[in-house]
PyMOL CGO cylinders between C-alpha atoms (Angstrom):
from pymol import cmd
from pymol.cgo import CYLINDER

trace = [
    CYLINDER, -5.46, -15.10, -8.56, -2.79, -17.11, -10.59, 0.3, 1, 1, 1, 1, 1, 1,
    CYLINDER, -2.79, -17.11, -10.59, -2.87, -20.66, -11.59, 0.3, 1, 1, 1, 1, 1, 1,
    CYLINDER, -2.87, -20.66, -11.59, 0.38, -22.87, -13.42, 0.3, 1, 1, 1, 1, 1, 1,
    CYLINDER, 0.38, -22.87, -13.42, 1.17, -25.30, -15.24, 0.3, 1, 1, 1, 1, 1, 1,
    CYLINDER, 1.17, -25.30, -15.24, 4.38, -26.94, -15.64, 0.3, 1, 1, 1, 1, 1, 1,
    CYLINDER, 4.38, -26.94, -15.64, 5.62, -29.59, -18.42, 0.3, 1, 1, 1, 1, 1, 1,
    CYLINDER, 5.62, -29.59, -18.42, 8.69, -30.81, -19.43, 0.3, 1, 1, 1, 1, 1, 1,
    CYLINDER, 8.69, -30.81, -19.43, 10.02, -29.37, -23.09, 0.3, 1, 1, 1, 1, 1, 1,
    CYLINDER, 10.02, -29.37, -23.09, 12.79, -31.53, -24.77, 0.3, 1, 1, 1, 1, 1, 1,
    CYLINDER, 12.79, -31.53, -24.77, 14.05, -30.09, -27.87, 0.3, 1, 1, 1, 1, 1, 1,
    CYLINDER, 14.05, -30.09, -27.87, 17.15, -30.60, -30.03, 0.3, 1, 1, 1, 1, 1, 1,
    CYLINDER, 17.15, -30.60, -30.03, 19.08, -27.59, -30.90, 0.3, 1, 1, 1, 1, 1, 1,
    CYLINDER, 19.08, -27.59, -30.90, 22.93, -26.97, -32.61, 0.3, 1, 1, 1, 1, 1, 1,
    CYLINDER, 22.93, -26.97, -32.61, 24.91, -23.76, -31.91, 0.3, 1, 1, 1, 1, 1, 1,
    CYLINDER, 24.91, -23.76, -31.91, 27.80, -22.47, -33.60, 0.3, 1, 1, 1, 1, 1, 1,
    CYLINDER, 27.80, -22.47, -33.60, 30.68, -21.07, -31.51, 0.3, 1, 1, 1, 1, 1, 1,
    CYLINDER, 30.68, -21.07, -31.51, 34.01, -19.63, -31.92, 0.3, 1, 1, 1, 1, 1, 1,
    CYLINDER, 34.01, -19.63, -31.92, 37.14, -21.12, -30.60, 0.3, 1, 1, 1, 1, 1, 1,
    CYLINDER, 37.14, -21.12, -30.60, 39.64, -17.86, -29.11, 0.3, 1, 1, 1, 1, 1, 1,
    CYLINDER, 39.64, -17.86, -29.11, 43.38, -18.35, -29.33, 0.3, 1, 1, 1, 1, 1, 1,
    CYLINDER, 43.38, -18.35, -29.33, 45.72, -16.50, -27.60, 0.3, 1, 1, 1, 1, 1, 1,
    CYLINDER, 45.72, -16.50, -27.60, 45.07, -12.47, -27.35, 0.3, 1, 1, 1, 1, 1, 1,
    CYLINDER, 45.07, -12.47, -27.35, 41.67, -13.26, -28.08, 0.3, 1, 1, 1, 1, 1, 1,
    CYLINDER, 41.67, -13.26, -28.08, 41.67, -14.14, -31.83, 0.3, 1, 1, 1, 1, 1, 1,
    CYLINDER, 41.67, -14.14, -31.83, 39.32, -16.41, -33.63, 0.3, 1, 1, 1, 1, 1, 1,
    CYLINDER, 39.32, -16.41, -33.63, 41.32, -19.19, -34.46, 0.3, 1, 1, 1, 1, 1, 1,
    CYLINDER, 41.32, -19.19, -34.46, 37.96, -21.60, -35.57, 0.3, 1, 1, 1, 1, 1, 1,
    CYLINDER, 37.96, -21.60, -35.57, 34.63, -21.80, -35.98, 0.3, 1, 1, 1, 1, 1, 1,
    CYLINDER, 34.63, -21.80, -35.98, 32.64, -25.13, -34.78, 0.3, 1, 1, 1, 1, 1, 1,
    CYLINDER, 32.64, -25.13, -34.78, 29.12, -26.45, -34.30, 0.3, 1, 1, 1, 1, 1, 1,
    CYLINDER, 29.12, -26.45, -34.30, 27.98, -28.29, -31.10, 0.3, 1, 1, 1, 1, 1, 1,
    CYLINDER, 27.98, -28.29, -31.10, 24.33, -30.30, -30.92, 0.3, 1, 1, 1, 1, 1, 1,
    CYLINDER, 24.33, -30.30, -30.92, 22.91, -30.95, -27.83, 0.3, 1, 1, 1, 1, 1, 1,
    CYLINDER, 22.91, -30.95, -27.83, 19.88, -31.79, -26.17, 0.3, 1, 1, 1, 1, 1, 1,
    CYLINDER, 19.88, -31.79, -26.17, 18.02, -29.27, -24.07, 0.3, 1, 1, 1, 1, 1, 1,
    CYLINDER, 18.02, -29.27, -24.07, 16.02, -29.95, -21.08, 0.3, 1, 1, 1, 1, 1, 1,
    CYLINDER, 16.02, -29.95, -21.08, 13.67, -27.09, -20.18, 0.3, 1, 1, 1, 1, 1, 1,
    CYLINDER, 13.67, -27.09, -20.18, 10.91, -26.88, -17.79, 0.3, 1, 1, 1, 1, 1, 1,
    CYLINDER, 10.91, -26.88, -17.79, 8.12, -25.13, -19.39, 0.3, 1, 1, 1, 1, 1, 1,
    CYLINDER, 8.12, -25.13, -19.39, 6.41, -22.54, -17.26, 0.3, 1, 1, 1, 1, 1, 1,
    CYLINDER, 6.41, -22.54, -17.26, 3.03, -21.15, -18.00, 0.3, 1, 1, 1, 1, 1, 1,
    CYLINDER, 3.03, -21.15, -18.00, 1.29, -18.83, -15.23, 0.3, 1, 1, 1, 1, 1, 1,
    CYLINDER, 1.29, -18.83, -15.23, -2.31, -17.42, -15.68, 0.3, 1, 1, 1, 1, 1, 1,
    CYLINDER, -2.31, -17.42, -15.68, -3.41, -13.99, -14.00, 0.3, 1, 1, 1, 1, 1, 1,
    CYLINDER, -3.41, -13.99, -14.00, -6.56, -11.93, -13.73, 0.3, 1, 1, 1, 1, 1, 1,
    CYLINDER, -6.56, -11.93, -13.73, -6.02, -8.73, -14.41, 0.3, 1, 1, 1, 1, 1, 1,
    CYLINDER, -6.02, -8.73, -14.41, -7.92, -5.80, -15.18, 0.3, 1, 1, 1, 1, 1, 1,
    CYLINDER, -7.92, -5.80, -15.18, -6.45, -3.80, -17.94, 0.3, 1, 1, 1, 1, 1, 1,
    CYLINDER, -6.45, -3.80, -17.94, -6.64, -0.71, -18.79, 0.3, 1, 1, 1, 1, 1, 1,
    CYLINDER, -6.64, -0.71, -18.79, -6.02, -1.02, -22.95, 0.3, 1, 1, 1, 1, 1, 1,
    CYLINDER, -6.02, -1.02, -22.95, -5.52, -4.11, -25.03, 0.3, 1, 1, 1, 1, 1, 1,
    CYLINDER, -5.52, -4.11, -25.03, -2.29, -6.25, -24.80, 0.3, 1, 1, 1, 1, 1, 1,
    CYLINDER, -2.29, -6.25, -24.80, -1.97, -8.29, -27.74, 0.3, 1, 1, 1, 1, 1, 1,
    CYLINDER, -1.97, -8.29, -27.74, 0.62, -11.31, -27.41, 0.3, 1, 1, 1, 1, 1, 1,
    CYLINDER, 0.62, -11.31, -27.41, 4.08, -9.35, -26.79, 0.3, 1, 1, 1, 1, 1, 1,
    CYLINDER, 4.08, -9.35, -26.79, 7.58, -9.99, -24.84, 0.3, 1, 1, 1, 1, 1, 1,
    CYLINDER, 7.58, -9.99, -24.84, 7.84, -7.65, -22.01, 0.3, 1, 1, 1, 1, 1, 1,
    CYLINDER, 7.84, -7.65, -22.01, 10.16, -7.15, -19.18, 0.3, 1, 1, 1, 1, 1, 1,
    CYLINDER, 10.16, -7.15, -19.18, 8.85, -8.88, -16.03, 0.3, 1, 1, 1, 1, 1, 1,
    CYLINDER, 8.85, -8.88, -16.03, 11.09, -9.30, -12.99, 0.3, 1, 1, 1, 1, 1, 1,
    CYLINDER, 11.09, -9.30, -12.99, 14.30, -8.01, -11.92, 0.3, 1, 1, 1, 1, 1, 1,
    CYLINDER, 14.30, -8.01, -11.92, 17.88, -8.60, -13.79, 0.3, 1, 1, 1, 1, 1, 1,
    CYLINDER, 17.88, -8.60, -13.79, 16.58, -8.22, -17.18, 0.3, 1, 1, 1, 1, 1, 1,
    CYLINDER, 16.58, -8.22, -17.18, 14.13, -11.21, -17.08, 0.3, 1, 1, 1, 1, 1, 1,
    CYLINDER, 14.13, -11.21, -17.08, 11.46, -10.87, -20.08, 0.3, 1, 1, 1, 1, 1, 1,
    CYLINDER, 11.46, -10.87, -20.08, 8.19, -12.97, -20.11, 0.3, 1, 1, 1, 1, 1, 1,
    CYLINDER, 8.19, -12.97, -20.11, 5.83, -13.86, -23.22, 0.3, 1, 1, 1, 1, 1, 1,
    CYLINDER, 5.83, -13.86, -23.22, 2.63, -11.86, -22.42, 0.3, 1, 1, 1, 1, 1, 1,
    CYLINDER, 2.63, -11.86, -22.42, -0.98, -12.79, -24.20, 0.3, 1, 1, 1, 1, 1, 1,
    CYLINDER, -0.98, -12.79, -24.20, -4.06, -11.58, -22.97, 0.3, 1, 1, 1, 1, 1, 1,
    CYLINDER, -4.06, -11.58, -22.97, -7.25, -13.06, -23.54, 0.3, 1, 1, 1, 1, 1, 1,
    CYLINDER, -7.25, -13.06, -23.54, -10.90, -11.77, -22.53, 0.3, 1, 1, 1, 1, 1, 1,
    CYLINDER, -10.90, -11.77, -22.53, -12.08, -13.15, -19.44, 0.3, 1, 1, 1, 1, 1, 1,
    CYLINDER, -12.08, -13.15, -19.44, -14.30, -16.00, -19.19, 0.3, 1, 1, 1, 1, 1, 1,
    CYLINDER, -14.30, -16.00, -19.19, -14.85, -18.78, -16.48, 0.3, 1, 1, 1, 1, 1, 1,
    CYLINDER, -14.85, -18.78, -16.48, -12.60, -19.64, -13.91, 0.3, 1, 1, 1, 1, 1, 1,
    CYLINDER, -12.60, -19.64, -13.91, -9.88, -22.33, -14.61, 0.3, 1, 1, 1, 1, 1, 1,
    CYLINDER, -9.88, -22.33, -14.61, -10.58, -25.63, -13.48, 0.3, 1, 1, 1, 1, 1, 1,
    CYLINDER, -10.58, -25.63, -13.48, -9.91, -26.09, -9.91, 0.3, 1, 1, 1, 1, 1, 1,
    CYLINDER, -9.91, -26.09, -9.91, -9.74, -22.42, -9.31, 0.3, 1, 1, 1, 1, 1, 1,
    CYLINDER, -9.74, -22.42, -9.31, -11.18, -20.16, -6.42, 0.3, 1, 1, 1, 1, 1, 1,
    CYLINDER, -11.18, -20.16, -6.42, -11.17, -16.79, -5.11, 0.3, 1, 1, 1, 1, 1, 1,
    CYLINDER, -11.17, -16.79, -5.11, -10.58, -17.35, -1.70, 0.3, 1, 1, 1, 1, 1, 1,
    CYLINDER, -10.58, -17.35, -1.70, -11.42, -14.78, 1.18, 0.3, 1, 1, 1, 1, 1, 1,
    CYLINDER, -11.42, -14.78, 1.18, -7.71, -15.03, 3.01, 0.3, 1, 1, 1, 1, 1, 1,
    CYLINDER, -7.71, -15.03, 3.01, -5.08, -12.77, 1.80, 0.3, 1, 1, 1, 1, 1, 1,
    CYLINDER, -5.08, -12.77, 1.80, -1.59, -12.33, 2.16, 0.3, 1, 1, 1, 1, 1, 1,
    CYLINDER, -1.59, -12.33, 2.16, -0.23, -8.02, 2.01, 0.3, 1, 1, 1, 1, 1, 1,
    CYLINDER, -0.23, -8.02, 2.01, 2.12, -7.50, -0.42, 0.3, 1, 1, 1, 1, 1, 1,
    CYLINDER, 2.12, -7.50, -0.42, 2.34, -3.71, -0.08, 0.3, 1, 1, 1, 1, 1, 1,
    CYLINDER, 2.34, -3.71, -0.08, 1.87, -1.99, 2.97, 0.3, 1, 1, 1, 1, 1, 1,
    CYLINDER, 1.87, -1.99, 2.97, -2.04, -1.43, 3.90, 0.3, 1, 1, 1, 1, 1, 1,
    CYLINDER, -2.04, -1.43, 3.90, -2.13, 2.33, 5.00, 0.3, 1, 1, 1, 1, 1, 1,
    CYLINDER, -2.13, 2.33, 5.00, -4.82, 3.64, 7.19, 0.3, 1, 1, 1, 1, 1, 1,
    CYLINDER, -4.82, 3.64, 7.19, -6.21, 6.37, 9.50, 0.3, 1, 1, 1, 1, 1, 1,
    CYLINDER, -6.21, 6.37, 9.50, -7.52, 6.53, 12.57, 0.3, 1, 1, 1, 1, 1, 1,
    CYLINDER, -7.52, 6.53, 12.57, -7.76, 9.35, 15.22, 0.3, 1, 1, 1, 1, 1, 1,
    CYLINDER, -7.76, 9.35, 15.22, -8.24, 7.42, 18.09, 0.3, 1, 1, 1, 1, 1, 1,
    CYLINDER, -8.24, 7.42, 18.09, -5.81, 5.19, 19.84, 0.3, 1, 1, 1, 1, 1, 1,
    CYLINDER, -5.81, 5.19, 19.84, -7.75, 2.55, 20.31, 0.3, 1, 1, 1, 1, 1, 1,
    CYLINDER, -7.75, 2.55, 20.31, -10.89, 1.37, 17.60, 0.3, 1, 1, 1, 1, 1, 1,
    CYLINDER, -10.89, 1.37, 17.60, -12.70, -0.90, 16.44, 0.3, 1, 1, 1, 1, 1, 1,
    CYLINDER, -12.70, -0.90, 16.44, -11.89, -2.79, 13.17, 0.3, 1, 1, 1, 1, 1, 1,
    CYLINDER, -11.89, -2.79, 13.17, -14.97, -1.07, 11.27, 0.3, 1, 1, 1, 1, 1, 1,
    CYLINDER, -14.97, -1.07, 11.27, -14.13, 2.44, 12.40, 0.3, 1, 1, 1, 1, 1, 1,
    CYLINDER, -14.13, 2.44, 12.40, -10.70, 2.30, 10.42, 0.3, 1, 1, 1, 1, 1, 1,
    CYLINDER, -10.70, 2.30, 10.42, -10.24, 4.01, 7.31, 0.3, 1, 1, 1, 1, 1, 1,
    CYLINDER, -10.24, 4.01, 7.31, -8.93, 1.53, 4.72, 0.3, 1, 1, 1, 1, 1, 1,
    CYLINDER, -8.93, 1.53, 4.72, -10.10, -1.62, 6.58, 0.3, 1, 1, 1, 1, 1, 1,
    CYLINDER, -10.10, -1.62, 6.58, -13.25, -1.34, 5.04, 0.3, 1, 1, 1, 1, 1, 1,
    CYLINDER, -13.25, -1.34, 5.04, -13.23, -4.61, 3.34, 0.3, 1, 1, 1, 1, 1, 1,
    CYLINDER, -13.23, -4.61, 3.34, -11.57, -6.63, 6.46, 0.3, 1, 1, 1, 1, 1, 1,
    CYLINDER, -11.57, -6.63, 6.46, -13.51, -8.96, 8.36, 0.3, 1, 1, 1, 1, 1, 1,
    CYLINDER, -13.51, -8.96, 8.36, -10.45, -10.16, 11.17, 0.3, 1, 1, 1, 1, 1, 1,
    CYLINDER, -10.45, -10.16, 11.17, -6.40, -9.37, 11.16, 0.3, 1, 1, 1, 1, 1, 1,
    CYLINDER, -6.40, -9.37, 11.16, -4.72, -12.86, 12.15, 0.3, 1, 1, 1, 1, 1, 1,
    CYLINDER, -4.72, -12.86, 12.15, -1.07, -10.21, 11.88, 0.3, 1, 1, 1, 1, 1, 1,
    CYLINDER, -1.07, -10.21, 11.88, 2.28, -11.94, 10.50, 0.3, 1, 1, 1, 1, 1, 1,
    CYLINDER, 2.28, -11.94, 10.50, 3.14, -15.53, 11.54, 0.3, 1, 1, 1, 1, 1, 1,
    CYLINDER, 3.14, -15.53, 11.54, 5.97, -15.69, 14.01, 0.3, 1, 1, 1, 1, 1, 1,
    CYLINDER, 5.97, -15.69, 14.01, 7.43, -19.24, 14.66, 0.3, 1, 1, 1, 1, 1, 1,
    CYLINDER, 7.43, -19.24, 14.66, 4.19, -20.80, 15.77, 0.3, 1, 1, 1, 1, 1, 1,
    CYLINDER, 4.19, -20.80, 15.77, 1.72, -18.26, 16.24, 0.3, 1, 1, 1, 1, 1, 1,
    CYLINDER, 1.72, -18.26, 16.24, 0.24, -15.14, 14.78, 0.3, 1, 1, 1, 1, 1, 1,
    CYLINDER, 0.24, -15.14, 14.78, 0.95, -11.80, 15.82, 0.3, 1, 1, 1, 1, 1, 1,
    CYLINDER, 0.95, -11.80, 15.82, -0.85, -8.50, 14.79, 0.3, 1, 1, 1, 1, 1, 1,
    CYLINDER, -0.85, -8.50, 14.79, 1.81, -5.40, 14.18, 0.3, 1, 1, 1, 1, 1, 1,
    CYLINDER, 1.81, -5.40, 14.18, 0.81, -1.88, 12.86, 0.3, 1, 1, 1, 1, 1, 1,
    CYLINDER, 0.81, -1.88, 12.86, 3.80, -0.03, 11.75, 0.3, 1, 1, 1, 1, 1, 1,
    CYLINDER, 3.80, -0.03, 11.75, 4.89, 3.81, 11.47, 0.3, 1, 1, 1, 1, 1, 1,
    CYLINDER, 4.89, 3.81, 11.47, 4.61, 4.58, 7.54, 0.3, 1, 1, 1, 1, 1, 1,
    CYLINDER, 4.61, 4.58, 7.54, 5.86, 7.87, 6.26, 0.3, 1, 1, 1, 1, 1, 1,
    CYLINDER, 5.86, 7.87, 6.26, 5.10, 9.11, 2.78, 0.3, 1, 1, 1, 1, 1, 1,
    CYLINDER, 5.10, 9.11, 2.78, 8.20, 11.05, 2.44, 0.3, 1, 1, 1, 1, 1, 1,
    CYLINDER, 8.20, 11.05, 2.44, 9.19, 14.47, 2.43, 0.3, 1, 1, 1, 1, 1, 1,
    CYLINDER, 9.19, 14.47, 2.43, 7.41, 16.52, -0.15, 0.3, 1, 1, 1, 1, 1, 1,
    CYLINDER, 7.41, 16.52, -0.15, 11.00, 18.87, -2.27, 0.3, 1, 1, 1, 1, 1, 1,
    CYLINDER, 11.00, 18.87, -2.27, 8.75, 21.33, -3.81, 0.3, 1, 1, 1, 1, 1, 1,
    CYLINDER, 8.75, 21.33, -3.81, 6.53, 22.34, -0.48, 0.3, 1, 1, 1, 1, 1, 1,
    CYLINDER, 6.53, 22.34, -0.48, 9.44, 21.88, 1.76, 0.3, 1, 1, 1, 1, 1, 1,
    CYLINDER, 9.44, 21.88, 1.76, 7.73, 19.93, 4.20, 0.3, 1, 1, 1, 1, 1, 1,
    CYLINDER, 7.73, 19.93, 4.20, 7.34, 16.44, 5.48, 0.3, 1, 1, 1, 1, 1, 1,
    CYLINDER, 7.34, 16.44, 5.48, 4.68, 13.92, 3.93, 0.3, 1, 1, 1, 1, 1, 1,
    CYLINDER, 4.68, 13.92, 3.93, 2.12, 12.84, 6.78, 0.3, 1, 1, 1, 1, 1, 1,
    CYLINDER, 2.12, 12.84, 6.78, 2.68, 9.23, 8.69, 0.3, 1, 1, 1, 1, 1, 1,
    CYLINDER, 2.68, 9.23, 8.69, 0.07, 6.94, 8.98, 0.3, 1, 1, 1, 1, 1, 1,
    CYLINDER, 0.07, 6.94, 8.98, -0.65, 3.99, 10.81, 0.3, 1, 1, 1, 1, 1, 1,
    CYLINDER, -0.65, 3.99, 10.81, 0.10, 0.69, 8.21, 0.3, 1, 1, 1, 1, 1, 1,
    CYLINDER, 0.10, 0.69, 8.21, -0.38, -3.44, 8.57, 0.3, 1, 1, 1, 1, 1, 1,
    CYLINDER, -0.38, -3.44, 8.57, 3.30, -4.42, 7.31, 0.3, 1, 1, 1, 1, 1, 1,
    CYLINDER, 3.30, -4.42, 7.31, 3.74, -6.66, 4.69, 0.3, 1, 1, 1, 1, 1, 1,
    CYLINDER, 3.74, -6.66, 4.69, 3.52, -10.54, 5.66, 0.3, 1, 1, 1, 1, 1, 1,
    CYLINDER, 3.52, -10.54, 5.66, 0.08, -9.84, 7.64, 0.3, 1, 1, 1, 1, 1, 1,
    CYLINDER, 0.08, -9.84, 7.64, -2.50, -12.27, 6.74, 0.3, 1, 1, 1, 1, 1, 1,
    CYLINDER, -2.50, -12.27, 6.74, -6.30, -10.72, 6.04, 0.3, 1, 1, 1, 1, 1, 1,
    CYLINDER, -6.30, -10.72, 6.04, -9.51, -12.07, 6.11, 0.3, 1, 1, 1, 1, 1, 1,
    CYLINDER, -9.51, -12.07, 6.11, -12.03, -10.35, 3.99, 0.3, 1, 1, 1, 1, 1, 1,
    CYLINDER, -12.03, -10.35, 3.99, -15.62, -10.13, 3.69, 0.3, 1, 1, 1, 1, 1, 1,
    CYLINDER, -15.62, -10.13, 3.69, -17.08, -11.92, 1.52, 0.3, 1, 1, 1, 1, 1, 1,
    CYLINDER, -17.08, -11.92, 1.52, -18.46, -9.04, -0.58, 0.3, 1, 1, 1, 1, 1, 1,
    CYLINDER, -18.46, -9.04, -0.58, -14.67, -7.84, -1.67, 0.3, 1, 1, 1, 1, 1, 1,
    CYLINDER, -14.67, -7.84, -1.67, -13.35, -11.42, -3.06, 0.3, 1, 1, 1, 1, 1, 1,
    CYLINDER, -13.35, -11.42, -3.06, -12.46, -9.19, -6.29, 0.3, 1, 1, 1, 1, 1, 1,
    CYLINDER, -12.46, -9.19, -6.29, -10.63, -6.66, -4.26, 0.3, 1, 1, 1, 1, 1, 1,
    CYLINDER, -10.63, -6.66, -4.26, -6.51, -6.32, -5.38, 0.3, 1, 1, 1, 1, 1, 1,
    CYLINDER, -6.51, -6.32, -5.38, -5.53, -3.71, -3.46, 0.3, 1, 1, 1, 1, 1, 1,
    CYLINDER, -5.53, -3.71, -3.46, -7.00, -2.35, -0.04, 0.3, 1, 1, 1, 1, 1, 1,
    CYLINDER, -7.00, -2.35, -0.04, -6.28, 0.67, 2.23, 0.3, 1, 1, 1, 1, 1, 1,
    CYLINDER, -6.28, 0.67, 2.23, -5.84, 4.51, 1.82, 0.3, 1, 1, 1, 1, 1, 1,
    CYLINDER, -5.84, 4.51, 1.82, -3.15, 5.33, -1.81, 0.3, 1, 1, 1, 1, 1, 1,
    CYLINDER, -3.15, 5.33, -1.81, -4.43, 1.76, -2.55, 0.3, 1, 1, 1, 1, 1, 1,
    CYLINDER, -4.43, 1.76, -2.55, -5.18, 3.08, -6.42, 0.3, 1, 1, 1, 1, 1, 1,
    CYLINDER, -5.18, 3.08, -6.42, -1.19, 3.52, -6.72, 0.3, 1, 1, 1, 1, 1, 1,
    CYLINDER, -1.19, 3.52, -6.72, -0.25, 0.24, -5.31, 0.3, 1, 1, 1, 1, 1, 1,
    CYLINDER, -0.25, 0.24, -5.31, 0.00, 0.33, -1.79, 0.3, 1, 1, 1, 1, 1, 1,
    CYLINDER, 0.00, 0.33, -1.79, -2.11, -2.26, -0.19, 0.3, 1, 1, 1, 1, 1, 1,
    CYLINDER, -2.11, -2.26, -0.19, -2.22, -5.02, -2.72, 0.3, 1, 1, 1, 1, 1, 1,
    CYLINDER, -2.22, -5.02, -2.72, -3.10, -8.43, -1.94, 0.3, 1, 1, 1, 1, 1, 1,
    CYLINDER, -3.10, -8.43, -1.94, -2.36, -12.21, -2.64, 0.3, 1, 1, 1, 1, 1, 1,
    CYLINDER, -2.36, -12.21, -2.64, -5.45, -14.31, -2.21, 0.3, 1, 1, 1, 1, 1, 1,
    CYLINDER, -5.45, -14.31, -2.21, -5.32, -17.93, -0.64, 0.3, 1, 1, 1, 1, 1, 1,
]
cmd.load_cgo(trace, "trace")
């Protein structure tokens, strides 16, 4: 579950620069204020931790993006806030079943799923399970197994006794499977 916030930061600042002449010398210094404009971003997670994280910068995101980090112990939820029983996959939900046609309580890894609505094509929802293979495995020299997967998109309804759930489905400890709740 995340929450932000968002407010507008206007600070002064002055930066000193160097002016380049021809065959990239310094010819002069100078010093330029300006006015900076900055929307403030501030986004709030729930996360289970596995050591303390005091406040620290850490790389989050692609293209070397870093984010102030601060955790905090957990108390209530935010105002406004809660955990909702819809989800949205992330990560492919893997699962096993060895019959070709099952109910939704009989699947391995769908333990916590009340109904599949599938991925939302143009107007209307369609349920797809997808080939997943785990790779090929260099030191045995032999193929991974596949499994049967919900792709990524797929929109979940879960019971209501697994609204703390972040991850669901077979491998889900090492990310596969994980959620966003709406």
């Amino acid at each position: 579950m995340s929450q932000v916030a968002r407010r507008r930061v206007v600070a002064a600042s002055e930066r000193i620069g160097v002016q380049l002449g021809v065959g990239k010398t310094v010819r002069h210094m100078y010093r330029a204020k300006y006015i900076g404009y900055v929307d403030d971003v501030e986004m709030l997670f729930w996360a289970r931790l596995a050591r303390k994280l005091d406040r620290a910068v850490v790389r989050l995101g692609g293209e070397g993006r870093l984010a102030a980090v601060e955790t905090k112990e957990a108390g209530a939820l935010p105002a406004g806030s809660q955990r909702g029983l819809y989800a949205i996959v992330f990560q492919p939900i893997l699962m096993y079943i060895d019959k070709p046609v099952a109910m939704l309580e009989e699947v391995a890894g769908l333990e916590c799923v009340e109904e599949v609505y599938g991925v939302f094509e143009g107007d209307v929802f369609k349920v797809r399970v997808v080939d997943f293979g785990l790779g090929f495995c260099e030191v045995c020299r032999r193929r991974r197994p596949m499994l049967k997967a919900l792709p990524q998109g797929t929109v979940l309804r879960l019971k209501s006794t697994c609204r703390d759930v972040a991850a669901i489905g077979i491998l889900s400890e090492i990310g596969f499977g994980s959620l966003y709740k709406v």
